[in-house]
C-alpha positions in Angstrom: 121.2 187.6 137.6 118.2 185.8 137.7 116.8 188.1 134.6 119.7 187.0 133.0 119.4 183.4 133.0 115.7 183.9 132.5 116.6 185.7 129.1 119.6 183.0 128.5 117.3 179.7 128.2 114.9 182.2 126.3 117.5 182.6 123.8 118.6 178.9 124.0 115.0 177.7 123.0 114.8 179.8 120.4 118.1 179.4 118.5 117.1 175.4 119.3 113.6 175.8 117.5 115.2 177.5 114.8 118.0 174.9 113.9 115.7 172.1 114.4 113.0 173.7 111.4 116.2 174.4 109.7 116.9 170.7 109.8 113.5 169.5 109.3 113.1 171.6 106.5 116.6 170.4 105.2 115.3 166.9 106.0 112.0 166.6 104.0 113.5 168.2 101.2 113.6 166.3 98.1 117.3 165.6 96.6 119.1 162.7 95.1 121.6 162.3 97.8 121.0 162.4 101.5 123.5 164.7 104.4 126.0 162.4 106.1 124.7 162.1 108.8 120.9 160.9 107.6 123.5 158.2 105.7 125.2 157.4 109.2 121.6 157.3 111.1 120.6 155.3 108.3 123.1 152.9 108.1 123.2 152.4 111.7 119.8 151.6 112.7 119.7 149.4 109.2 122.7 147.3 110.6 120.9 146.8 114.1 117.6 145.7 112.2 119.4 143.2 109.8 120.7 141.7 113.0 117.6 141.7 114.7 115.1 140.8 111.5 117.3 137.3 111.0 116.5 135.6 114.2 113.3 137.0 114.4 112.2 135.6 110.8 113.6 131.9 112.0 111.5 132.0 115.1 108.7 133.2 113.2 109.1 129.9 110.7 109.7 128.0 113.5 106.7 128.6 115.1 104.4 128.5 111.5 106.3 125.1 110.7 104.9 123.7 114.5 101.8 124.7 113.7 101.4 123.3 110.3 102.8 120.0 111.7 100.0 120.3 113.9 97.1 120.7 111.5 98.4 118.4 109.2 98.4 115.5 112.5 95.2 116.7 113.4 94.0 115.9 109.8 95.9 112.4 110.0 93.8 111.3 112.7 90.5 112.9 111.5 91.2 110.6 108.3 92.6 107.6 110.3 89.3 108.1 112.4 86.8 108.5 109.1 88.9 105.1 107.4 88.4 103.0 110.9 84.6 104.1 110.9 84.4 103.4 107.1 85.7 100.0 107.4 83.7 98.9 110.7 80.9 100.0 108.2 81.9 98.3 105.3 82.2 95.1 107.7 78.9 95.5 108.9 77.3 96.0 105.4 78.7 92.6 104.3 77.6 90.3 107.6 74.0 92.1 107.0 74.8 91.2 103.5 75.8 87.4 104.2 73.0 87.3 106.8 70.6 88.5 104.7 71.3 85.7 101.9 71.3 83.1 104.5 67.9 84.2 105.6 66.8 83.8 101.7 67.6 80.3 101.4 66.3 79.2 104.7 63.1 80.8 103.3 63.5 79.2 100.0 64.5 75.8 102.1 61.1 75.8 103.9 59.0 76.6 100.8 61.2 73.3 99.5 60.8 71.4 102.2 57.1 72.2 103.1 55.8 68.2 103.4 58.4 68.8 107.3 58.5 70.8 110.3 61.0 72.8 110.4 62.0 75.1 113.5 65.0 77.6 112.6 67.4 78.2 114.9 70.5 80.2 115.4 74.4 78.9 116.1 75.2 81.0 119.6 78.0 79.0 120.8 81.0 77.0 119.1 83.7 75.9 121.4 87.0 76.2 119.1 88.6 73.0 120.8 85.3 71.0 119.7 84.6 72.7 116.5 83.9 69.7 114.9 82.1 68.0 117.3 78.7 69.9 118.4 77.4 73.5 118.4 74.5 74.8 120.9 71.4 76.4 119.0 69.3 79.1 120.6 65.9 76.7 120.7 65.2 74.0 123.5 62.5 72.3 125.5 59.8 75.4 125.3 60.1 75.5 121.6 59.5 72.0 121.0 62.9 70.4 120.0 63.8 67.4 121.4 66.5 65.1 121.4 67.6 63.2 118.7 66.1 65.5 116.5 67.5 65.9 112.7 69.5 69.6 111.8 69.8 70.9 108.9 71.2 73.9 106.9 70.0 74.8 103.2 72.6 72.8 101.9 72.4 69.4 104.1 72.6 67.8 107.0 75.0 68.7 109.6 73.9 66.5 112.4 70.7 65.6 115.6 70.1 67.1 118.5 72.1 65.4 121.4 70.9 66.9 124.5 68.6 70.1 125.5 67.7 72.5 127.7 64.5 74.7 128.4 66.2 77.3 126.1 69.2 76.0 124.1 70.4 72.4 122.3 73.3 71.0 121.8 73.6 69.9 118.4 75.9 66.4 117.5 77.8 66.8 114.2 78.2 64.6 111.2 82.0 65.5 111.9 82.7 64.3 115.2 84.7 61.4 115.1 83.4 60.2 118.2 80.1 60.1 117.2 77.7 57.3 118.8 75.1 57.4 116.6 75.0 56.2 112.8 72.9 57.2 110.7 71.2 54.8 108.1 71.6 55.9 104.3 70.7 55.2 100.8 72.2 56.1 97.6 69.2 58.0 95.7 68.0 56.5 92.3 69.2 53.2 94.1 67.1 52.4 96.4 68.3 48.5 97.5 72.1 50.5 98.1 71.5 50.7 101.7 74.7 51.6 104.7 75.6 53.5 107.1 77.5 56.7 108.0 79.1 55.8 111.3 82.4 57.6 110.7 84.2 61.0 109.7 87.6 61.1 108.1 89.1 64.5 109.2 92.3 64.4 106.5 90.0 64.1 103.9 87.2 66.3 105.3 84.5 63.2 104.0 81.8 60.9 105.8 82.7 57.1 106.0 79.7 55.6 104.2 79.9 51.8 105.5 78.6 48.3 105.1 77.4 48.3 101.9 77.2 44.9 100.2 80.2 44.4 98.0 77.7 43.5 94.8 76.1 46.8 94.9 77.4 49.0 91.9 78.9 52.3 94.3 80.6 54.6 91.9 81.4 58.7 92.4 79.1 61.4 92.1 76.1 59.4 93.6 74.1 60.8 95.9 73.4 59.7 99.4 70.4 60.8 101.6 68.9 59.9 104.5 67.1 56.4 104.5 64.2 56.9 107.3 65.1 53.1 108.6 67.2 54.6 112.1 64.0 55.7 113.0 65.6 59.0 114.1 66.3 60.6 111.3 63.8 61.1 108.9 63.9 59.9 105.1 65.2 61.9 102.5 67.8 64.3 104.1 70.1 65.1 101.8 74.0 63.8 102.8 76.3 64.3 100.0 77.8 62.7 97.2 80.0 59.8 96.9 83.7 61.0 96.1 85.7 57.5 96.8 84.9 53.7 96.5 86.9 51.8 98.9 86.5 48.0 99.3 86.6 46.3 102.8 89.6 45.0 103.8 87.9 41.2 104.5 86.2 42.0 101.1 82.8 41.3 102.5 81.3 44.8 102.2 82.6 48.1 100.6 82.9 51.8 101.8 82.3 55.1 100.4 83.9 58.7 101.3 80.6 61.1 101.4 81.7 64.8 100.5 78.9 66.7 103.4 77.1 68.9 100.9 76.9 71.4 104.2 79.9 73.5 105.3 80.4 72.0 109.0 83.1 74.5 109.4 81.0 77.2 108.9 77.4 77.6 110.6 75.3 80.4 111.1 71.7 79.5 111.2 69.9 76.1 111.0 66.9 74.0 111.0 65.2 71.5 113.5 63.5 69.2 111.8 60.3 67.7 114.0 59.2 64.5 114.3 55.6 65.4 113.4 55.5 64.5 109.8 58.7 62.6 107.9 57.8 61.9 104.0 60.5 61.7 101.6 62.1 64.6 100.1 62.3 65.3 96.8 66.5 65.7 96.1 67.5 66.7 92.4 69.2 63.7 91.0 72.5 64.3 89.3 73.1 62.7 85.9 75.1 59.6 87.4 71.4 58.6 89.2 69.8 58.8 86.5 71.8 56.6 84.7 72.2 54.1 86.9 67.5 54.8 87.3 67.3 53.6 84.0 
C-alpha cells in the first residue's frame, strides 16, 4: 500500500506538470483571440482594479492638491515677507533722503549766515497736546545755549529758548498762543515800519504783527525780520511776509497777519543762535521792498 500511494502522487505530479506546460505553452502563444477563461481571469481582476484605481487616483489628487496649496502659501508669505522688508527699506531710503537734504541746507544756512553763531541742534521731543507751543532740542547748559536764545531753521524763525538743562532746551514757539514774549520787528526795505509780533492766529495759521503806526504804508508781500531793539533777539532774523492789513479797531495803530516762512508743524533739526556776535543779516528783498526802497 504504501508503494502504491508513493507511485500515485508520482503520477499526480507528473500529469500536473504536464497540463500546466500544456497551458503555459497554450498561454504565451500568439493568437488573435484569447481561451475563455484568460477572458474571464481578465475581466475579473480588471473589474476589481477599475474599482480600486478610482478612489485611489482621488486620494492621490487629494493629497497633490494639499501640497500645492502648501507651496503656493509658503510662497505668499516668502513674498508678503520680501514686500514688508522692501517697503521698511524704501521708507528708510526716503527719511535718509529727507535727512540728508535737511543737513544740506543747514550747511548752506551757516555758510549764509557766517557773520552768527550758530549751534545746530536736533528736535527729540514734541508733546502732541503742545505741538504748537514748544519742542525740547538735544543741546543745553554744557553746549553753551542759554535762555532766551533765538532758533532758527533754514527757512526762519520758529522761536527762543525758554528754559534749559545741562543737556536739553526747551524751545518757545512763534505759534504758541500763550506766548509771553514779543518779539520786536521791522518790515525790510522799511526801516521806520517798526511792531511787534505778540500774537499767533491758529485759524489762519499767521503771526499777529502789531502796533504799527496807522501812517505807515503796510501792504502784502512785505517782508518782516527781526529788528534787534528786544535786545533778545538779534537783528535780521528772517519772520515772514505780510499776507493781511488789518486796521485797529480804535484806529490808532494797524496790524498785519505774518505767513512764518518756517514750517512750525514740521521740525526736524535747528539752529541756536548765540549771543556772541548779532549783525544784521542780509535777507533777499522781494520785488514789493524794492519798490517801496526806491
Amino acid at each position: 500500500m504504501p508503494s502504491f500511494f508513493s507511485n500515485r502522487r508520482l503520477i499526480v505530479l507528473l500529469v500536473s506538470t504536464i497540463v500546466m506546460v500544456m497551458v503555459v505553452g497554450v498561454t504565451l502563444k500568439e493568437r488573435p483571440q484569447p481561451t475563455w477563461g484568460e477572458q474571464f481571469i481578465r475581466d475579473t481582476f480588471g473589474f476589481f482594479q477599475s474599482l480600486a484605481y478610482k478612489p485611489a487616483r482621488q486620494v492621490a489628487g487629494f493629497f497633490e492638491t494639499i501640497n500645492e496649496w502648501r507651496t503656493l502659501y509658503s510662497e505668499n508669505q516668502r513674498l508678503k515677507a520680501n514686500l514688508q522688508e522692501n517697503a521698511k527699506l524704501m521708507a528708510r531710503i526716503r527719511e535718509l533722503e529727507l535727512e540728508n537734504e535737511s543737513l544740506k541746507e543747514m550747511l548752506e544756512v551757516e555758510s549764509n549766515l557766517s557773520e552768527y553763531t550758530l549751534q545746530a541742534a536736533e528736535v527729540i521731543s514734541r508733546s502732541p497736546d503742545r505741538w504748537y507751543q514748544q519742542v525740547t532740542i538735544n543741546r543745553g547748559a554744557k553746549h553753551g545755549v542759554e535762555a532766551n536764545m533765538a532758533v532758527i531753521t533754514t527757512e526762519g524763525l520758529i522761536g527762543r529758548v525758554k528754559s534749559v538743562s545741562q543737556f536739553t532746551s526747551q524751545v518757545e514757539l512763534l505759534s504758541d498762543v500763550n506766548r509771553t514774549i514779543h518779539i520786536s520787528a521791522i518790515v525790510q526795505g522799511q526801516e521806520h515800519i517798526f511792531g511787534v509780533i505778540e500774537g499767533y492766529d491758529l485759524e489762519r495759521g499767521a503771526l499777529l504783527f502789531q502796533k504799527v503806526p496807522k501812517d505807515t504804508p503796510l501792504e502784502e508781500g512785505q517782508t518782516v525780520i527781526t529788528s534787534g531793539m528786544g535786545g533778545i533777539i538779534p537783528r535780521g532774523l528772517y519772520i515772514g511776509k505780510i499776507i493781511e492789513v488789518v486796521p485797529d479797531q480804535y484806529d490808532l495803530t494797524q496790524s498785519a497777519l505774518v505767513e512764518p516762512a518756517a514750517n512750525l508743524y514740521h521740525l526736524d533739526y535747528v539752529f541756536v543762535v548765540e549771543r556772541s556776535s548779532l549783525p544784521p543779516v542780509d535777507i533777499p528783498v522781494s520785488a514789493e521792498d524794492k519798490e517801496g526802497t526806491e
